[in-house]
NUROVO-130074 format. One line per 5 residues: number of its first residue (from 1); their letters; for each residue x, y, z of N, C-alpha, C, O. Coordinates in steps of 0.1 Angstrom, whole numbers, plus 5000, padded with zeros to 4 digits. Example, Ala and Ser with C-alpha at 12.3 -4.5 7.8 and 13.67 -1.06 7.14 Angstrom:
// residues 2
1 = AS = 5132,4943,5078,5123,4955,5078,5132,4967,5078,5142,4967,5085 | 5128,4978,5071,5137,4989,5071,5129,5000,5079,5134,5011,5080
***
This chain:
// residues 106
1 = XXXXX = 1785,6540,8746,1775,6531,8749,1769,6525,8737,1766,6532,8727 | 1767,6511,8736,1761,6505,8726,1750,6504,8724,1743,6505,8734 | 1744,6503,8707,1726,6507,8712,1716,6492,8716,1705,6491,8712 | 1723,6483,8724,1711,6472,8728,1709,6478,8743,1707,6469,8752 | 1709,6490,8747,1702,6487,8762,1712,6495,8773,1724,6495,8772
6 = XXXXX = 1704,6502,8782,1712,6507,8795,1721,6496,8798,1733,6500,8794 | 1722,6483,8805,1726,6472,8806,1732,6462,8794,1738,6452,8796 | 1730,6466,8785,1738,6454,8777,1730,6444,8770,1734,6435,8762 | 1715,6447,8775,1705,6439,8766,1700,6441,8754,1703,6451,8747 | 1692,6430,8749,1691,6438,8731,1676,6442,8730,1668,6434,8729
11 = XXXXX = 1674,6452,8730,1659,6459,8734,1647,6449,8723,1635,6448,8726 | 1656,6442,8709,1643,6441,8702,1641,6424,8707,1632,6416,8706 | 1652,6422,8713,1649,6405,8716,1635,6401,8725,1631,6408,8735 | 1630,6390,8722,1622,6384,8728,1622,6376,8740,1624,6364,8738 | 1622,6378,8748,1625,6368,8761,1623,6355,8764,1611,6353,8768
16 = XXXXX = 1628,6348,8764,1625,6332,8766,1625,6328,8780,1633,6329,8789 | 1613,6325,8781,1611,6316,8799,1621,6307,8798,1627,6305,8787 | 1624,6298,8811,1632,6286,8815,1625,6278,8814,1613,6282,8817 | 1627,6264,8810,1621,6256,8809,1613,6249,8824,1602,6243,8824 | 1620,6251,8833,1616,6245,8848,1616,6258,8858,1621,6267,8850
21 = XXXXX = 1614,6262,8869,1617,6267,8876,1604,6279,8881,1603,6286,8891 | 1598,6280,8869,1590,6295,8873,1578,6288,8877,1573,6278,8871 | 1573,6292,8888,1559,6289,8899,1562,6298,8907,1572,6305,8909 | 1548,6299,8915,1546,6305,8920,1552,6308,8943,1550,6300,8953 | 1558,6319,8942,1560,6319,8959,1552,6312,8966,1542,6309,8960
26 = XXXXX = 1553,6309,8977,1546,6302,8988,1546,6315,8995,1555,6317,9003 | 1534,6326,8994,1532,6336,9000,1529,6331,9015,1535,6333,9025 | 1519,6325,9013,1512,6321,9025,1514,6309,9034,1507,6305,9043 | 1533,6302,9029,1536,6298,9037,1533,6282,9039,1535,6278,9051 | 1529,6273,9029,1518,6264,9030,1530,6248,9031,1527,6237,9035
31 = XXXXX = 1542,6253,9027,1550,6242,9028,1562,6245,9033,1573,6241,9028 | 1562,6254,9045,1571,6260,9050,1579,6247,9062,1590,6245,9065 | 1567,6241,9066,1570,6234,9076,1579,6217,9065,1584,6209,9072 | 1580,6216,9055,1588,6203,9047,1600,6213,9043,1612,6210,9044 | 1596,6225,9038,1611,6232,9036,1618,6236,9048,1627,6244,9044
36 = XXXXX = 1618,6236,9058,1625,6238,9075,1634,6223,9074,1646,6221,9074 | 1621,6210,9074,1627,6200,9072,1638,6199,9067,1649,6194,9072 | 1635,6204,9054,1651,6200,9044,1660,6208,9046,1671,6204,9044 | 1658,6220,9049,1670,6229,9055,1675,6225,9067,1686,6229,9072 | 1667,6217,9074,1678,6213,9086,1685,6197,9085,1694,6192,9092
41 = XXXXX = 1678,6193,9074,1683,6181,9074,1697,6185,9062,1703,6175,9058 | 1699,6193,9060,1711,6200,9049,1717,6201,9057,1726,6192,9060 | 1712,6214,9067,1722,6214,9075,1732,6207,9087,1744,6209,9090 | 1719,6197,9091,1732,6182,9102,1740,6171,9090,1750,6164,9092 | 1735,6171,9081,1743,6167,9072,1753,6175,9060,1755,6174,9047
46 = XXXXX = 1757,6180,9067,1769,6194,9058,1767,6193,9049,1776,6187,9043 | 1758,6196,9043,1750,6201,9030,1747,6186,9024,1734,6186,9023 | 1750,6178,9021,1747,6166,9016,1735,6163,9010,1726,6158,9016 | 1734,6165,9003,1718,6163,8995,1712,6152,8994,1700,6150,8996 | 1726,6140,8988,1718,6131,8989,1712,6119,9004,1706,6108,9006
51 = XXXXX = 1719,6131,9011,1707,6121,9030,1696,6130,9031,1688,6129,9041 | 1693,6140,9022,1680,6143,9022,1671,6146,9013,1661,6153,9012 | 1677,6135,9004,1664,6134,8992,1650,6135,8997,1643,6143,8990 | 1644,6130,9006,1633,6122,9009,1627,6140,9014,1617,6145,9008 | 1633,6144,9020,1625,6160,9026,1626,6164,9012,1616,6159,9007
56 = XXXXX = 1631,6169,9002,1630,6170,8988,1618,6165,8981,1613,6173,8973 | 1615,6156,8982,1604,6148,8973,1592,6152,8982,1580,6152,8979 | 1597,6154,8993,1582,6158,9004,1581,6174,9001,1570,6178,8997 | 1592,6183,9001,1587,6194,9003,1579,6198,8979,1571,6206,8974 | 1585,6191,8974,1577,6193,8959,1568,6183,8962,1561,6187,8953
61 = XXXXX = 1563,6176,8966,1547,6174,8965,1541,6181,8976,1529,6179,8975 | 1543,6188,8986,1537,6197,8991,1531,6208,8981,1520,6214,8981 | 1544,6208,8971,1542,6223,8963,1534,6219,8953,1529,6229,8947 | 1532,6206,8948,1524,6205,8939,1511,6201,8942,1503,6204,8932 | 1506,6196,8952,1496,6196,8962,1488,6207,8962,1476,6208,8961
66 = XXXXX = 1495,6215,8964,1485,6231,8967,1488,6239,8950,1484,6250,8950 | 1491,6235,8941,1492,6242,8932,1501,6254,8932,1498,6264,8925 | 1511,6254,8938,1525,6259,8939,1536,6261,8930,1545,6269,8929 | 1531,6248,8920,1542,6243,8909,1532,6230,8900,1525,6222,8905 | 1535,6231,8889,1530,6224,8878,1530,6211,8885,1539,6209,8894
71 = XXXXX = 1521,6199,8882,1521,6189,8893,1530,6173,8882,1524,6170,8872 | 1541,6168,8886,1548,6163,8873,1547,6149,8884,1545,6147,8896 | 1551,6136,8870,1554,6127,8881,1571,6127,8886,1581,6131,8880 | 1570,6123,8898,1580,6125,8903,1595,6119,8901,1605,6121,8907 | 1592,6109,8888,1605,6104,8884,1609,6113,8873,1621,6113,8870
76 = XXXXX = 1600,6122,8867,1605,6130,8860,1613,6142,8870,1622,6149,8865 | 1612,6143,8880,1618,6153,8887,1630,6145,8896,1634,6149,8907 | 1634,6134,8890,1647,6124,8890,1644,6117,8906,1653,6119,8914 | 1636,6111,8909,1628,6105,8924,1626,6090,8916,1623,6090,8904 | 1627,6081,8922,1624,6068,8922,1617,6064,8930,1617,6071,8940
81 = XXXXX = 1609,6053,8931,1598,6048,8941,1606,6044,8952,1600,6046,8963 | 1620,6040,8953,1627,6036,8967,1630,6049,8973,1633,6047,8985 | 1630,6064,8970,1626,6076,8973,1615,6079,8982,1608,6089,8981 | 1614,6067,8995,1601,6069,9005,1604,6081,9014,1615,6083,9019 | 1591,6090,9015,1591,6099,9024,1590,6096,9036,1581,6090,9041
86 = XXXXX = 1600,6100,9043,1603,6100,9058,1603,6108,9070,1614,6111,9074 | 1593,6112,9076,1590,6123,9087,1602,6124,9090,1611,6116,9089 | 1601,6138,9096,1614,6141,9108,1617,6134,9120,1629,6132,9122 | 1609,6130,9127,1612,6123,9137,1619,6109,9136,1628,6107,9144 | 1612,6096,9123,1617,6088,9116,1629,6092,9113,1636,6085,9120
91 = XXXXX = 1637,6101,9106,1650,6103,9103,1656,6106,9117,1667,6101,9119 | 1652,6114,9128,1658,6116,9142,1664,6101,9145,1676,6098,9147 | 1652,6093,9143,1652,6078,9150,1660,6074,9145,1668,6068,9153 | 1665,6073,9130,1676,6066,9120,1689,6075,9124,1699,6068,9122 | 1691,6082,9126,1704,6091,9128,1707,6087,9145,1719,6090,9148
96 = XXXXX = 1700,6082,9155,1705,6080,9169,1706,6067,9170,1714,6060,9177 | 1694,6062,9160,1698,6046,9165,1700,6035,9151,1690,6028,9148 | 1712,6035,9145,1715,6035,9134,1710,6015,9130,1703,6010,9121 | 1718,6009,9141,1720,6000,9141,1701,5992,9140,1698,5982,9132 | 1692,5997,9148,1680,5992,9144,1677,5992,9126,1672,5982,9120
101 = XXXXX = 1680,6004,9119,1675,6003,9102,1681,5988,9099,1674,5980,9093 | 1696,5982,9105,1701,5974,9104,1688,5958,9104,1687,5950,9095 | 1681,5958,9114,1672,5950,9122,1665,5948,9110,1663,5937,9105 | 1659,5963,9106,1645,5961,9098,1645,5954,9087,1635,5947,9084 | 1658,5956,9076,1663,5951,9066,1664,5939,9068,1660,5934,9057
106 = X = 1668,5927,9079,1668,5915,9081,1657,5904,9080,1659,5892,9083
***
């Protein structure tokens, strides 16, 4: 056994946080209902991330909203203003009735 550690770590090293990522759980649940969103909108779109940017950009300003996560602008968190947030039902309506988005754009 080597002497950095039960595991393989080096006991005198210092730990470095990640630069992104560490906040706080949503114990209580507070943005549970935009993260359902984006997990189901993953899932009718076989994982595809990018047809659900928009539940993304919804469920991080939920989290930044309630103080969940450091509150950044959202182009730093790679979001552009054409990145509009779109309820679930609005995306229901775009996925059944495709040819209307067609309309609106005209």
């Amino acid at each position: 056994m080597s002497a950095g550690g039960a595991f393989g770590g080096n006991r005198g090293a210092r730990p470095v946080p990640p630069e992104k990522g560490v906040f706080p759980l949503d114990h209580l649940h507070e943005c549970d209902l935009e993260k359902k969103d984006y997990l189901a909108c993953l899932k009718s779109s076989g994982a595809q991330s990018e047809k659900c940017r928009m539940f993304s950009k919804k469920y991080l300003e939920c989290r930044m909203e309630r103080n969940l996560m450091a509150k950044q602008d959202m182009s730093e968190l790679g979001f552009s203003n054409a990145d509009v947030a779109v309820t679930p039902a609005e995306e229901n309506k775009k996925l059944e009735n495709p040819s209307s988005d067609l309309k609106e754009k005209k």
